[in-house]
N, C-alpha and C positions, 0 to 999 in steps of 0.2 A: 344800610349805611356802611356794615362791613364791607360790603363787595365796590362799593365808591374808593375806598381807600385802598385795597388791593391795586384796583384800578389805575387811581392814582400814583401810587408806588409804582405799577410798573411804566405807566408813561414817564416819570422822574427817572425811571433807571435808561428807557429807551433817550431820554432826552442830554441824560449824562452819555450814553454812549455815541450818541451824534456830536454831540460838542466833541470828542478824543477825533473819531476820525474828521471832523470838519480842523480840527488843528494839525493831524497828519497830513491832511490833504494841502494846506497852506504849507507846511514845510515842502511836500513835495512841489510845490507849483514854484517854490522861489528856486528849486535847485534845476528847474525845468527853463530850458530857451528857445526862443519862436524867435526866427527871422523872415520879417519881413523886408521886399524887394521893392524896385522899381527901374525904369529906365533899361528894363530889360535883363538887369542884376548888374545893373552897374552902380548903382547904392543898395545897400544892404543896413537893415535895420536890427537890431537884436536885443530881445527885452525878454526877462523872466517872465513867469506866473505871475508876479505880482505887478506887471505892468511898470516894471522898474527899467532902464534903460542900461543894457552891457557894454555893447556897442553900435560904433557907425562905422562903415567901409564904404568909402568912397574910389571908384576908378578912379586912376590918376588922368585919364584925357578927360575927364570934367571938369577940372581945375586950371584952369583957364579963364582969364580976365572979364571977358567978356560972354562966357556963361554962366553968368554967377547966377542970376535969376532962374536957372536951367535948375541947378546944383538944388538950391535951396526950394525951387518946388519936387524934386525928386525925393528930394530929404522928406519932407514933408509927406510925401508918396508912400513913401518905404514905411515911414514910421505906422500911419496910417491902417497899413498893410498888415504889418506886424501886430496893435494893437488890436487888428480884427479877428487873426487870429491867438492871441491871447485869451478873449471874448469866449469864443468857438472854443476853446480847452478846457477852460473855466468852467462853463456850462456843461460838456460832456463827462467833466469828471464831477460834477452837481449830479449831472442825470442819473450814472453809477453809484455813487453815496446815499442818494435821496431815492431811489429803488426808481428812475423813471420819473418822479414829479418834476414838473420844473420849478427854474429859480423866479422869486416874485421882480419884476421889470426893476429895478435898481438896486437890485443885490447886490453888494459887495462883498468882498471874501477880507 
């Protein structure tokens, strides 16, 4: 029974010490930015680690009357783009934390 609760104590300690860096790891993902493209990079998407949104850049020769419908699938594009690789950060800085395991399919950080 002793050796259960040693046990136990040291999972409780390994499990406090994944919580500190899973919280380093969230600060650094907010101070982290991904841009995503489209249109060739003529919209540009740019979102944090936390899948927060910084910015949009738009070429000014897309802004034009009559390709609005261009504009706003490109947007869409870029964002897209950007949120996948946000995804792909996420995870690879999962896989370094978590020694290799992966994250369980809708993790969230």
């Amino acid at each position: 029974m002793i050796g259960g609760l040693k046990d136990f104590g040291a999972l409780m300690k390994q499990a406090q010490e994944m919580q500190q860096k899973l919280g380093e790891l969230q600060e650094r993902l907010a101070d982290t930015e991904v841009v995503g493209q489209s249109g060739g990079g003529m919209v540009k998407v740019t979102l944090n680690g936390r899948n927060e949104t910084r910015r949009v850049e738009v070429d000014p020769s897309l802004m034009t009357p009559g390709d609005r419908g261009v504009l706003e699938d490109l947007i869409v594009a870029a964002c897209n783009d950007a949120r996948s690789k946000v995804e792909a950060l996420v995870q690879e800085q999962m896989r370094s934390l978590t020694g290799g395991l992966p994250l369980p399919p809708g993790f969230k950080l």
